[in-house]
LUMZAMI-323460 format. One line per 8 residues: number of its first residue (from 1); their letters; for each residue x, y, z of N, C-alpha, C. Coordinates in nm, 3 decimals, decimal comma, always signed. Layout:
<recs>
NUM) a) X/Y/Z/X/Y/Z/X/Y/Z ~ ... .
</recs>
This chain:
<recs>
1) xxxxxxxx) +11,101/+8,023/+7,271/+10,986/+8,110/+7,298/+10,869/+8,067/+7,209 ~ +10,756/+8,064/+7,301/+10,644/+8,017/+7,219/+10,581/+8,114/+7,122 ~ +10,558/+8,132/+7,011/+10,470/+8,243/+6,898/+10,355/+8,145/+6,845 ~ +10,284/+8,233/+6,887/+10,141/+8,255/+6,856/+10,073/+8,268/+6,697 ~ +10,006/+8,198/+6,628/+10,016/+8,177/+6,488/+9,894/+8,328/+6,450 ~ +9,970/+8,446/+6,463/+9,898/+8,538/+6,396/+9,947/+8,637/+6,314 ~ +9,945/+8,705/+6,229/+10,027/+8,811/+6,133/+10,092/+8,905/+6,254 ~ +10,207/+8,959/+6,178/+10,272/+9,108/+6,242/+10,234/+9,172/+6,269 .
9) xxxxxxxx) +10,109/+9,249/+6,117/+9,997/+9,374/+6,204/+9,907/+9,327/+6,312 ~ +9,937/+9,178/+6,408/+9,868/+9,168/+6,523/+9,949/+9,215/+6,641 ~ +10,072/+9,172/+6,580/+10,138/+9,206/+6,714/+10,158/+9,333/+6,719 ~ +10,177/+9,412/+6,594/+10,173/+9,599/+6,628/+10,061/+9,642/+6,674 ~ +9,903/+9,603/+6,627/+9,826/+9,636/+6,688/+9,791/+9,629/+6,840 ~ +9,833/+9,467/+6,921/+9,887/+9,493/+7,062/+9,958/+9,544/+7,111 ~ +10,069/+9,613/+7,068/+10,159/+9,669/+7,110/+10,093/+9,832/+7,151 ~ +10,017/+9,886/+7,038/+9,951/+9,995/+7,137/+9,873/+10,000/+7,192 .
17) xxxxxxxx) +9,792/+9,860/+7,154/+9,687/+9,807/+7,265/+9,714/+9,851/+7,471 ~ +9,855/+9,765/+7,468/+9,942/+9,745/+7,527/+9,955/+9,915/+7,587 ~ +9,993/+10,004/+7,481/+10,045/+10,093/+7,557/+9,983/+10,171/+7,629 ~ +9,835/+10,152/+7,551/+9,699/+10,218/+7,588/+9,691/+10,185/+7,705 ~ +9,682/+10,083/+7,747/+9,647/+10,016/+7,870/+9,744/+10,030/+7,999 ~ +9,870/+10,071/+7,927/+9,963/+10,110/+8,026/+9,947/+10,253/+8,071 ~ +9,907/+10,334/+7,982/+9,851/+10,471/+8,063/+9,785/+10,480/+8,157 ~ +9,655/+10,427/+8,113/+9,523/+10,418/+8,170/+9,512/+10,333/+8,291 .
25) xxxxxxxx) +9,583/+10,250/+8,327/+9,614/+10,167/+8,419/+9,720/+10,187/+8,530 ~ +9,786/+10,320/+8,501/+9,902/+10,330/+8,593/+9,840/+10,488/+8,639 ~ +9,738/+10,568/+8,571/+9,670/+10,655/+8,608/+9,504/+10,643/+8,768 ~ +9,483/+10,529/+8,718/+9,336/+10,548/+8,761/+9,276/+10,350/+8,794 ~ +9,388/+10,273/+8,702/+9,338/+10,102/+8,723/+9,274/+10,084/+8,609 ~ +9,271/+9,989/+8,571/+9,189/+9,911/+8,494/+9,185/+9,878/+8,328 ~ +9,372/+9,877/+8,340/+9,406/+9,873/+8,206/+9,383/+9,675/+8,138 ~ +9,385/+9,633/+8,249/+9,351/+9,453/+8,262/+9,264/+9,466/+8,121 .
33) xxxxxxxx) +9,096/+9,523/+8,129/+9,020/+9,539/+8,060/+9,007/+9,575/+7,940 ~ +9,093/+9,665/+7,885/+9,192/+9,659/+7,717/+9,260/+9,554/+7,719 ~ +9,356/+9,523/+7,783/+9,422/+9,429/+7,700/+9,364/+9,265/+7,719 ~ +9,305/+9,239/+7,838/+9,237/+9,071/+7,812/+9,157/+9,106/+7,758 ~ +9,059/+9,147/+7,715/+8,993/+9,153/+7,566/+8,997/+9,113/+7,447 ~ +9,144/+9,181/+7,454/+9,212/+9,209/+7,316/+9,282/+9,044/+7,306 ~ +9,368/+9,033/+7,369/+9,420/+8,880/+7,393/+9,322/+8,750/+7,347 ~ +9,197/+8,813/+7,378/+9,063/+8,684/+7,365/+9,055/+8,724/+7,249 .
41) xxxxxxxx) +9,049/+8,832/+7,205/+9,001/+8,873/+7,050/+9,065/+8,818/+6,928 ~ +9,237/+8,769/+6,970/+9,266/+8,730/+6,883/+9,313/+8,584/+6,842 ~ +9,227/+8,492/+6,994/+9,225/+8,362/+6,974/+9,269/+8,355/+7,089 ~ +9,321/+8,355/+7,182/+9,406/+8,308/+7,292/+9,305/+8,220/+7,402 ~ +9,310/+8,162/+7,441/+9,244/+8,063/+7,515/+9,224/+8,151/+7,648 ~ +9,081/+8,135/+7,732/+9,095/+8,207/+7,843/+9,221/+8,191/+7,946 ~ +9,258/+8,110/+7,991/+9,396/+8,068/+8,070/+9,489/+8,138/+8,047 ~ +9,523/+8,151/+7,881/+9,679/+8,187/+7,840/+9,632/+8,327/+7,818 .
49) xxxxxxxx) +9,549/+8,375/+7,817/+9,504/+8,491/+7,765/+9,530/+8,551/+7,935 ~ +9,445/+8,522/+8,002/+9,496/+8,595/+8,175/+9,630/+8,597/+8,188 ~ +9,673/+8,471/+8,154/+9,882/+8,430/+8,205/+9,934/+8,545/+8,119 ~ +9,918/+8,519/+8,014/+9,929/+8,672/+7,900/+9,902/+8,783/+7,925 ~ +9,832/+8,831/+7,955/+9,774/+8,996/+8,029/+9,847/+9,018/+8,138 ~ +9,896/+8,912/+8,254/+9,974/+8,929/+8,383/+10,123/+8,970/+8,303 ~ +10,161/+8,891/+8,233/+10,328/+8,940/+8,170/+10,345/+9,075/+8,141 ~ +10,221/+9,123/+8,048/+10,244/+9,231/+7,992/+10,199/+9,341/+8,090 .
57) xxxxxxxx) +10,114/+9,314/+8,211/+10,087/+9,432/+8,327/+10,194/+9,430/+8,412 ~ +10,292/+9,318/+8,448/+10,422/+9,294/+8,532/+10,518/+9,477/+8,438 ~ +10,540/+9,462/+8,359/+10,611/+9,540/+8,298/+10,564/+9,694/+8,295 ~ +10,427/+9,689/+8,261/+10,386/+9,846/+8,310/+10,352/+9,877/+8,414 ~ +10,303/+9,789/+8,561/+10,334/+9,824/+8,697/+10,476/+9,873/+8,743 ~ +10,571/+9,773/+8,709/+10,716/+9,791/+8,696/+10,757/+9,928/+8,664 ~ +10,746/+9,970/+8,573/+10,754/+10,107/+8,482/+10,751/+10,208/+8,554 ~ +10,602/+10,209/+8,615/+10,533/+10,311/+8,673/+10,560/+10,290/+8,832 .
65) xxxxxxxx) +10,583/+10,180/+8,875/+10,644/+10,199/+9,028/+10,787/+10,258/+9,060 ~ +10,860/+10,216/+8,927/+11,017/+10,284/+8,931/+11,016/+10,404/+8,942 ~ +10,950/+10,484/+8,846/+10,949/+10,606/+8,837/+10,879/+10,648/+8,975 ~ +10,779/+10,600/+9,067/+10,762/+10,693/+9,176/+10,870/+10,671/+9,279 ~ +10,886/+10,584/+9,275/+10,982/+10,561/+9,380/+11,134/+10,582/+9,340 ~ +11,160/+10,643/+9,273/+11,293/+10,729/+9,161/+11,237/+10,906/+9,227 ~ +11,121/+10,943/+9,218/+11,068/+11,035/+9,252/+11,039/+11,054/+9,393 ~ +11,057/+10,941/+9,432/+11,053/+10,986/+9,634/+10,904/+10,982/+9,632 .
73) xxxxxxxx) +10,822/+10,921/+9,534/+10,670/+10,949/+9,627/+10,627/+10,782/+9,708 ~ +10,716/+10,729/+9,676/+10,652/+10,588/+9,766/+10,779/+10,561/+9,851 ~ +10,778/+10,512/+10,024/+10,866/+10,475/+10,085/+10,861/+10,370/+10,039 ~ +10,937/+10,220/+10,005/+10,967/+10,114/+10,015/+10,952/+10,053/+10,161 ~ +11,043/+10,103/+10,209/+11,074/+10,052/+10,368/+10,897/+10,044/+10,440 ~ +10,885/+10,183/+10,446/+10,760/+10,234/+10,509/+10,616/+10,108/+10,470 ~ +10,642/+10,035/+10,306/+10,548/+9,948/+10,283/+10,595/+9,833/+10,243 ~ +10,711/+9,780/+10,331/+10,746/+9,670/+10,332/+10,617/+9,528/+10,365 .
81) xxxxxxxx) +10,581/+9,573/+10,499/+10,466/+9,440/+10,530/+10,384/+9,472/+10,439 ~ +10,321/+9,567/+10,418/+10,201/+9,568/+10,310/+10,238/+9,474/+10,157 ~ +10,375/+9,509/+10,117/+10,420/+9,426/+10,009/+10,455/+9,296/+10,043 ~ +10,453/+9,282/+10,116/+10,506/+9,131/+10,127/+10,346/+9,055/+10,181 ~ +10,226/+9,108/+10,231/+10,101/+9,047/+10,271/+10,086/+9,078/+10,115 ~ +10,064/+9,156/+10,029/+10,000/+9,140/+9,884/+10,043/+9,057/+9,797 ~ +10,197/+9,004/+9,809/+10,253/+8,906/+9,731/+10,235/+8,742/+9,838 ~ +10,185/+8,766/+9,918/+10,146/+8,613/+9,964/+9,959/+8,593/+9,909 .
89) xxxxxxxx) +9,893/+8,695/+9,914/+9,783/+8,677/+9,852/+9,789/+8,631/+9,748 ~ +9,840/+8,723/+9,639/+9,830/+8,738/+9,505/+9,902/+8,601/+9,459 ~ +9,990/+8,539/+9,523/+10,031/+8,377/+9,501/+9,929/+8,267/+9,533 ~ +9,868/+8,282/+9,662/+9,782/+8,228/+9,697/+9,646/+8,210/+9,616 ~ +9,579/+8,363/+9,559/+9,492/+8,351/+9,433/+9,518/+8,337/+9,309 ~ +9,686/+8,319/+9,262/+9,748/+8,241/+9,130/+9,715/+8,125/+9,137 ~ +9,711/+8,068/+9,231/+9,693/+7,887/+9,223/+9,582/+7,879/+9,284 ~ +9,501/+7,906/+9,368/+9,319/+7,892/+9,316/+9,274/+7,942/+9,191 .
97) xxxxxxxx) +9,272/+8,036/+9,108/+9,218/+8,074/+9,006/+9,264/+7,972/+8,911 ~ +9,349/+7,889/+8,866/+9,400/+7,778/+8,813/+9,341/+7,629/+8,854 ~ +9,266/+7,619/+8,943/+9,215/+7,511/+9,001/+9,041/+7,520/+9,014 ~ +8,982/+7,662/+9,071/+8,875/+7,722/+9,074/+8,807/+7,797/+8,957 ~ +8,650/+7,773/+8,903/+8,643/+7,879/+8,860/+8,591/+8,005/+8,900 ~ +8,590/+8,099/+8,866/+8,579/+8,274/+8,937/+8,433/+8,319/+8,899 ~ +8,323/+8,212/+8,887/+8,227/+8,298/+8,804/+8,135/+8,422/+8,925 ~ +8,156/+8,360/+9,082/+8,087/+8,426/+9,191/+8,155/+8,571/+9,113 .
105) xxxxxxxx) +8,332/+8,580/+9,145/+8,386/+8,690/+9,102/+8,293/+8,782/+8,987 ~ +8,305/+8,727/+8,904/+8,245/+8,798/+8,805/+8,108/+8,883/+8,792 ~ +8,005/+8,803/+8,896/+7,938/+8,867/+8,886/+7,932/+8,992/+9,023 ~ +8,034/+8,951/+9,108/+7,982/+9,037/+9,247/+8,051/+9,185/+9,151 ~ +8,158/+9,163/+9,063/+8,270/+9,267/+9,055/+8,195/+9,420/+8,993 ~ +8,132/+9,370/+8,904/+8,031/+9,522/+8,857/+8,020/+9,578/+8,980 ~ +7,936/+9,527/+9,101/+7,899/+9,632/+9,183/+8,005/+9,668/+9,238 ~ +8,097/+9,625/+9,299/+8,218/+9,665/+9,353/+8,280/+9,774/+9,326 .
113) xxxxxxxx) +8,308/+9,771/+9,173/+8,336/+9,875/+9,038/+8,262/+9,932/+9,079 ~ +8,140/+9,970/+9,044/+8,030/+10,131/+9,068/+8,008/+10,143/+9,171 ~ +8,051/+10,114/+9,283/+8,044/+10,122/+9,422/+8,173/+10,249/+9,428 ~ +8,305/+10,208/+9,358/+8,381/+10,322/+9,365/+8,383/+10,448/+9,277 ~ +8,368/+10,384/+9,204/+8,286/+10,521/+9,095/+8,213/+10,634/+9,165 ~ +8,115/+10,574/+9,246/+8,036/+10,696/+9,263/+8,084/+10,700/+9,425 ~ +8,169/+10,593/+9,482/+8,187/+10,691/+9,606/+8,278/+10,821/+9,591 ~ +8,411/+10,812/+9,472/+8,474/+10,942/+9,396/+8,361/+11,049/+9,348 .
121) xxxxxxxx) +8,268/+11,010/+9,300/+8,157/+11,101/+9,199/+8,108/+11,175/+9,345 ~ +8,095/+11,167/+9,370/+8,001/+11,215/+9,536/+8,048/+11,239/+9,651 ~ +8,184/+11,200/+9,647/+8,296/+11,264/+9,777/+8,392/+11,356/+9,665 ~ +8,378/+11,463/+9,611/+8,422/+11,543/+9,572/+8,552/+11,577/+9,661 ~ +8,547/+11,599/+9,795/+8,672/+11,640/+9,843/+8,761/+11,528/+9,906 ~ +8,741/+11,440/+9,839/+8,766/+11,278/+9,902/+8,933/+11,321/+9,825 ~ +9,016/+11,272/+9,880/+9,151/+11,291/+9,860/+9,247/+11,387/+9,810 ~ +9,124/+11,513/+9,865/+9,200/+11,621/+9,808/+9,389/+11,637/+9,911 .
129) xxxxxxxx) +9,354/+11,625/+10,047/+9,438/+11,569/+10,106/+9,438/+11,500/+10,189 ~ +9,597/+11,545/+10,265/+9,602/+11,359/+10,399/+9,478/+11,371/+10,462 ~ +9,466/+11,283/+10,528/+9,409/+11,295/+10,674/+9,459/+11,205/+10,765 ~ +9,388/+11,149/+10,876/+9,459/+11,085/+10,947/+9,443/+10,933/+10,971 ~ +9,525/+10,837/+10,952/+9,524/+10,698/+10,959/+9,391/+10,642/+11,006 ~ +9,357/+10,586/+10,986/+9,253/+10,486/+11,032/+9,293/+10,335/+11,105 ~ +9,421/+10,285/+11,018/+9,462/+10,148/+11,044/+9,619/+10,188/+11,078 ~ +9,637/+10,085/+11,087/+9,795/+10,116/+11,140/+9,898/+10,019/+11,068 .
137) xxxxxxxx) +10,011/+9,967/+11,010/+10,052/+9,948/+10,924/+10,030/+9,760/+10,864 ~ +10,038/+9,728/+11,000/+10,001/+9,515/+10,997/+9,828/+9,523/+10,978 ~ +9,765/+9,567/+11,047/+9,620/+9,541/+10,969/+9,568/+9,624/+10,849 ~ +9,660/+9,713/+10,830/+9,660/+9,762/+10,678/+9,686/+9,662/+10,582 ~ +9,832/+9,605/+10,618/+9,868/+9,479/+10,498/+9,814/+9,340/+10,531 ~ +9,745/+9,350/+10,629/+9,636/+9,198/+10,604/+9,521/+9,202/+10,524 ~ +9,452/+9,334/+10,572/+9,324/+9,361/+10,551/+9,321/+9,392/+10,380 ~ +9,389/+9,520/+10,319/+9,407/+9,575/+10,204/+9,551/+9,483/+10,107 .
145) xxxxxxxx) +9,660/+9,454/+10,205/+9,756/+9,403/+10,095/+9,673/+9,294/+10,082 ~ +9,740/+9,152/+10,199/+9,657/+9,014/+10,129/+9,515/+9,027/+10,060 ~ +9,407/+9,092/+10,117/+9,324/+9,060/+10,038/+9,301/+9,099/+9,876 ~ +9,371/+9,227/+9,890/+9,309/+9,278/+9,718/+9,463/+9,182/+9,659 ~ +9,557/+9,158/+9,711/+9,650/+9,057/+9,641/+9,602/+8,928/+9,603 ~ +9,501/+8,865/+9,735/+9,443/+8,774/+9,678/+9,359/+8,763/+9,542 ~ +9,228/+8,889/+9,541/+9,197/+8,901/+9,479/+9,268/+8,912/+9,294 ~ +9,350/+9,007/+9,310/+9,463/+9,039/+9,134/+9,501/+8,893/+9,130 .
153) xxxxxxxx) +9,556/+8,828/+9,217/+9,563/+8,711/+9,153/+9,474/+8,616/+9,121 ~ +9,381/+8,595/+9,174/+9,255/+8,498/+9,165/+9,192/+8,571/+8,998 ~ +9,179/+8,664/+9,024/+9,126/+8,744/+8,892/+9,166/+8,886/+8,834 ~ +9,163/+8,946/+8,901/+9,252/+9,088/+8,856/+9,183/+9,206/+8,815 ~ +9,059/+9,241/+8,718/+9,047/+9,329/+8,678/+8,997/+9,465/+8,751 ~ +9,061/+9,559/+8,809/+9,018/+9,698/+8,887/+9,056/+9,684/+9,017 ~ +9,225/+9,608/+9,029/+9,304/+9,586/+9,110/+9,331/+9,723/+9,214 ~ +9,387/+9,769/+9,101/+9,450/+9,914/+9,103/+9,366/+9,980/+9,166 .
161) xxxxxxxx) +9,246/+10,020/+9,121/+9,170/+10,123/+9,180/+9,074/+10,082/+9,306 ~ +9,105/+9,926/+9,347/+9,091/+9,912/+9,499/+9,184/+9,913/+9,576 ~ +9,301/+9,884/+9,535/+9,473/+9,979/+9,657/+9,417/+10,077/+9,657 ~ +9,417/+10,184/+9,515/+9,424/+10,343/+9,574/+9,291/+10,355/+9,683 ~ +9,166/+10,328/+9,646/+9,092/+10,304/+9,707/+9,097/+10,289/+9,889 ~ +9,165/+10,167/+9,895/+9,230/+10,166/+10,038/+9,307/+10,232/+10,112 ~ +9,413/+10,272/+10,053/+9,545/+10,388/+10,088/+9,410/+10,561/+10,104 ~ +9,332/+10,598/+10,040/+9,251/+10,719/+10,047/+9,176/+10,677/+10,189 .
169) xxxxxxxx) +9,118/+10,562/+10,219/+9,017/+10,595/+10,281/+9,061/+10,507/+10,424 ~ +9,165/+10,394/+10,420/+9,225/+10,358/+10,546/+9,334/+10,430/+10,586 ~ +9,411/+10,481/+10,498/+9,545/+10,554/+10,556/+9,526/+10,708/+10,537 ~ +9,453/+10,759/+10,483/+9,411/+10,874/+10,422/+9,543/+10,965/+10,352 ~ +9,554/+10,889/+10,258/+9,669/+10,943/+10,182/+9,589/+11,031/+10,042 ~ +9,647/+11,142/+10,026/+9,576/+11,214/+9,888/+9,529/+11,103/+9,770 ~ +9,473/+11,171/+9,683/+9,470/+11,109/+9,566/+9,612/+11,054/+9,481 ~ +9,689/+11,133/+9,454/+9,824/+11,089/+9,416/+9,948/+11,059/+9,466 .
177) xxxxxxxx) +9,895/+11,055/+9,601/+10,028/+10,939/+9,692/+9,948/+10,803/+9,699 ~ +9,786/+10,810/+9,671/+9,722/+10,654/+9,675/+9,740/+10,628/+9,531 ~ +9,753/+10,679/+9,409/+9,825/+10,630/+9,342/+9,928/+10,540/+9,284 ~ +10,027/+10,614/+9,361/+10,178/+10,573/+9,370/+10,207/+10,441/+9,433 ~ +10,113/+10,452/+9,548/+10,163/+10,363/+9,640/+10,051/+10,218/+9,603 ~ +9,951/+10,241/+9,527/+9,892/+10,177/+9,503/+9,989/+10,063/+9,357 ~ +10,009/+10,152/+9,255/+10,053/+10,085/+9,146/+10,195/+9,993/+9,205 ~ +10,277/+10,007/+9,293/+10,378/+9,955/+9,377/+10,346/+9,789/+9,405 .
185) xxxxxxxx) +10,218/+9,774/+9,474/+10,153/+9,683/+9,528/+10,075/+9,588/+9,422 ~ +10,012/+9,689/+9,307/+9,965/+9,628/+9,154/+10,044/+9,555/+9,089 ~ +10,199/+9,590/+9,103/+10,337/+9,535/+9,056/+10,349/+9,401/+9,181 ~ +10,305/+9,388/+9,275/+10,408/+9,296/+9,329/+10,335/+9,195/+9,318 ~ +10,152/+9,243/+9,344/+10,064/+9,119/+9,296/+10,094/+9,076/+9,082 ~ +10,110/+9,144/+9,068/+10,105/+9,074/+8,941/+10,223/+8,967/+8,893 ~ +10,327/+9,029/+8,961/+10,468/+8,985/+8,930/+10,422/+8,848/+9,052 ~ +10,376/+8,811/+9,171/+10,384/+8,731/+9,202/+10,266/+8,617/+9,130 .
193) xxxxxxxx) +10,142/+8,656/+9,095/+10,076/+8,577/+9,018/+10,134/+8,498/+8,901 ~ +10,224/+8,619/+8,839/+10,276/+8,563/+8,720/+10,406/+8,437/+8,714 ~ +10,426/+8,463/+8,858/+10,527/+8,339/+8,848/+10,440/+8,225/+8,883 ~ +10,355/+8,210/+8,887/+10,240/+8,057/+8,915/+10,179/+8,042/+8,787 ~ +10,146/+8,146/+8,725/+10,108/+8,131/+8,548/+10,250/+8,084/+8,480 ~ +10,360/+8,104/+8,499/+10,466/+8,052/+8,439/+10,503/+7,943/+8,454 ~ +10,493/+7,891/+8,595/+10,470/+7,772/+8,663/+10,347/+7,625/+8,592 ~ +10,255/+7,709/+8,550/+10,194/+7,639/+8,517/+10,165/+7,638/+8,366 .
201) xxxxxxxx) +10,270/+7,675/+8,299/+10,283/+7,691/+8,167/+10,197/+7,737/+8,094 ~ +10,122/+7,909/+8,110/+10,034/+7,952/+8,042/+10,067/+8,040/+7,987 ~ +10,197/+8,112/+7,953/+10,207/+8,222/+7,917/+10,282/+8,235/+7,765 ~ +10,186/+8,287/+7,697/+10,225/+8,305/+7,525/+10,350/+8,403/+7,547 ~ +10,445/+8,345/+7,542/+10,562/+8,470/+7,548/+10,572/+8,544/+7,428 ~ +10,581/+8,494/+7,364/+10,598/+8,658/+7,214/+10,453/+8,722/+7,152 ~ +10,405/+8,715/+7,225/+10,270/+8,814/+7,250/+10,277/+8,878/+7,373 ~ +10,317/+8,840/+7,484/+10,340/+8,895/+7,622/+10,445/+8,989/+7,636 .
209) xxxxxxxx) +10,569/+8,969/+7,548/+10,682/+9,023/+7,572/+10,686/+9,165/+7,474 ~ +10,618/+9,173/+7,333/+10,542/+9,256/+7,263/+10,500/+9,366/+7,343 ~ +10,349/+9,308/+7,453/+10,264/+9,409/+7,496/+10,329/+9,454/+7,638 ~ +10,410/+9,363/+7,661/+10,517/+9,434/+7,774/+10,573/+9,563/+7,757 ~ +10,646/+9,546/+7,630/+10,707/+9,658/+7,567/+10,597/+9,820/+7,564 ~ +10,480/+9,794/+7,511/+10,379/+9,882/+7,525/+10,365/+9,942/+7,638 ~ +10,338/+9,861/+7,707/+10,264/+9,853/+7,842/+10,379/+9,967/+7,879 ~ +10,527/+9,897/+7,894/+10,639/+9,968/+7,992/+10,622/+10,188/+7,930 .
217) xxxxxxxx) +10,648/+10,179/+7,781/+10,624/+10,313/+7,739/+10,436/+10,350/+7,827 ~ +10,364/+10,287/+7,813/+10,218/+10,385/+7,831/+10,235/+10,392/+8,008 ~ +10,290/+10,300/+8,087/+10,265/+10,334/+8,233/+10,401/+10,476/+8,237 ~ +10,461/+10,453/+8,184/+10,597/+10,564/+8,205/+10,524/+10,699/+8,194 ~ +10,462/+10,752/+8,072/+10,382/+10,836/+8,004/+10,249/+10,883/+8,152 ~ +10,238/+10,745/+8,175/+10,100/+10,805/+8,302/+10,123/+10,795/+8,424 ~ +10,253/+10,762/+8,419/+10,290/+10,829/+8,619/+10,344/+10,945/+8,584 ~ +10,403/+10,982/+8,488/+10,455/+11,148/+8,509/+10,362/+11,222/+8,469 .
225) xxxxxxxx) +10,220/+11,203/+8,443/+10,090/+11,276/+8,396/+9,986/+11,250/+8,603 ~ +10,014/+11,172/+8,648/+10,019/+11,171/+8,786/+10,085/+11,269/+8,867 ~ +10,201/+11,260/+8,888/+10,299/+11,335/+8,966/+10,298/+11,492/+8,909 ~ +10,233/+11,530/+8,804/+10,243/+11,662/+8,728/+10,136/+11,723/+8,770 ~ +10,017/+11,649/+8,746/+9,890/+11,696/+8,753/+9,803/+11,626/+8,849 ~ +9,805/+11,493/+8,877/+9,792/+11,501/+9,030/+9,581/+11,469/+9,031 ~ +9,544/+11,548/+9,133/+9,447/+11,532/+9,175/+9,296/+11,557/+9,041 ~ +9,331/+11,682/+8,988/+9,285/+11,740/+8,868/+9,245/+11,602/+8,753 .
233) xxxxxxxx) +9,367/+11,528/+8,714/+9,335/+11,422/+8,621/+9,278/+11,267/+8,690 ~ +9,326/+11,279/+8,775/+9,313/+11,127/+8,865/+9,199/+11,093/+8,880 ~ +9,110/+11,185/+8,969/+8,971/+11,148/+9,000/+8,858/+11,163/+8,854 ~ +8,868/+11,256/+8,787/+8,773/+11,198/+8,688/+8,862/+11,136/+8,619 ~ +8,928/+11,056/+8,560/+8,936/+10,929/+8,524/+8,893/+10,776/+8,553 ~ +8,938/+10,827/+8,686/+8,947/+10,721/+8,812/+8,789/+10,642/+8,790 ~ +8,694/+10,752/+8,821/+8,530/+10,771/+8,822/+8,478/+10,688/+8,655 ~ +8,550/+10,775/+8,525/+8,517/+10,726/+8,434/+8,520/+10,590/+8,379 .
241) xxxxxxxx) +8,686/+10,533/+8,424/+8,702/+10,439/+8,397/+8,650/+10,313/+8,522 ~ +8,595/+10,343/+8,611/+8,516/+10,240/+8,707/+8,370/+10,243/+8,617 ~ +8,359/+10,337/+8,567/+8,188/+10,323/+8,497/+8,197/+10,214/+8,383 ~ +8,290/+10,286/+8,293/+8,342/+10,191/+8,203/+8,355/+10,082/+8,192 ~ +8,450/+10,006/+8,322/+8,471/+9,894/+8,358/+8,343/+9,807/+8,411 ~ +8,273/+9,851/+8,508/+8,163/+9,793/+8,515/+8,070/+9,753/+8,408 ~ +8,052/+9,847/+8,306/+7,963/+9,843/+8,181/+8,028/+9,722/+8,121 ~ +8,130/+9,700/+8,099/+8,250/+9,596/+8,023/+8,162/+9,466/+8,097 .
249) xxxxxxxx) +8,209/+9,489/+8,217/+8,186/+9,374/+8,265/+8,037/+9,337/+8,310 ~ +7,965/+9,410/+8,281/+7,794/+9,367/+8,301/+7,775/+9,265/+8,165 ~ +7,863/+9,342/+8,096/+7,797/+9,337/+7,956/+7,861/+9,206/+7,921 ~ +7,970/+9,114/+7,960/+8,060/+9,035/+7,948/+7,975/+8,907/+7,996 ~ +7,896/+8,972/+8,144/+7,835/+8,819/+8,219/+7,696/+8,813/+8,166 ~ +7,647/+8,890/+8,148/+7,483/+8,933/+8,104/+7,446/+9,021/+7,967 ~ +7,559/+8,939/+7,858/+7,505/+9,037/+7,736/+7,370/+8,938/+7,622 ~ +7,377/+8,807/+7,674/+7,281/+8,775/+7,575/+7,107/+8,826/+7,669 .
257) xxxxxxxx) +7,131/+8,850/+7,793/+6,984/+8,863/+7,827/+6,960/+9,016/+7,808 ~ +7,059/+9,099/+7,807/+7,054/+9,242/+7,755/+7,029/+9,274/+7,625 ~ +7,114/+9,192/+7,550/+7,015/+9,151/+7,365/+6,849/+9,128/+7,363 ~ +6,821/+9,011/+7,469/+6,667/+8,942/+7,484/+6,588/+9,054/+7,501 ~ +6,662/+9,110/+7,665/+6,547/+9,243/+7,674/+6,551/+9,384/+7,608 ~ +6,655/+9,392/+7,510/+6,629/+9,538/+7,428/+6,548/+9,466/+7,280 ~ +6,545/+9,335/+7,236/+6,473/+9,234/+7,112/+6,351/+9,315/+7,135 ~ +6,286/+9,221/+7,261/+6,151/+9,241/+7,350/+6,091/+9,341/+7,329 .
265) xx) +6,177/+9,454/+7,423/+6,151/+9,622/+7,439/+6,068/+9,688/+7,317 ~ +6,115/+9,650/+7,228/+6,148/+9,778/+7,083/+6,092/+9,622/+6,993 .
</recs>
């Protein structure tokens, strides 16, 4: 196993990094954004740092899909094609994102992000419950599995909260059955990306296997804060952390001209 040349209090400090991100990510999406951060923060090369973040989200998707589907809120059967079109994407954008770089990604993704933010902020009764299908189950898993699979694997960050996203507004499933059924699909893209990052020898294992550990306790902790409470916690999170995320990521592609023009300003 490969280790990473940094002190112990690094790896405890990822570890709740890790767990943080496993809450927050099995609640609402977008736990990617704590922990590749954090991974870059403490030297990791962009490559091994993504291959790294996929190990340790494999384990808290995992976590948090067991437990719904232990709980009867996700059929398996029922989203068989959908899982199996998201794990041919999400392979398919493991090995372009390794060959390609993602910078279009980067910048289209802010709007994407506050695009859902405020369609939650402003459809107030948006998943309070079912309604009725829109798609039907094969152009569900072309349209929503392969593509947002493509996408988590090509790049990943606010995976999550475009499944639930899809499941609310193509299948019209509540807020916390698009949840459930969302983090299911977050697990199969990641777990299939991650075998092409392993493949291609990027993954710091005793830093990965660390924030795995995290990850598995914080998604456990935030699907039964899901299934308890449901609609009440989901959507403002959901909302907060798309604002959040966007801000992250404005600020990631465009922070030296945001320095220039607040210099200028003032």
């Amino acid at each position: 196993m490969e280790w990473f040349p940094i002190g112990v209090e690094i790896y405890v400090i990822l570890f709740f990094v890790a767990m943080l991100a496993g809450f927050i990510d099995s609640i609402a999406g977008g736990g990617g954004l704590i922990g590749l951060p954090a991974l870059l923060a403490v030297g990791l090369p962009p490559a091994q740092a993504l291959a790294t973040n996929k190990l340790q989200s494999v384990g808290g998707s995992f976590s948090a899909s067991l437990y719904f589907i232990r709980q009867k809120a996700v059929d398996l059967k029922d989203q068989r094609w959908t899982i199996l079109c998201t794990f041919i994407g999400a392979m398919i954008g493991a090995i372009l994102i390794q060959r390609l770089e993602a910078e279009l990604l980067r910048s289209v993704l802010p709007v994407l992000v506050i695009a859902i933010g405020l369609y939650f902020l402003f459809s107030p009764k948006i998943g309070e419950v079912e309604r009725q299908k829109r798609l039907s189950a094969w152009p569900f898993a072309l349209i929503a599995g392969m593509g947002i699979g493509f996408y988590d694997g090509f790049f990943g960050p606010g995976a999550g909260s475009f499944f639930a996203l899809a499941y609310v507004t193509l299948c019209g499933f509540n807020l916390t059955k698009s949840t459930a059924h969302a983090k299911v699909l977050n697990f199969t893209s990641n777990f299939a990306s991650l075998l092409f990052f392993i493949l291609g020898g990027k993954v710091i294992w005793s830093i990965g296997l660390v924030m795995l550990c995290g990850q598995v306790i914080g998604a456990r902790t935030g699907a039964k804060m899901v299934l308890t409470r449901g609609q009440k916690l989901i959507r403002p999170m959901l909302i907060t952390v798309s604002f959040v995320m966007s801000s992250k990521l404005i600020y990631d592609n465009h922070g030296d001209q945001i320095h220039q023009w607040f210099s200028g300003f003032f």
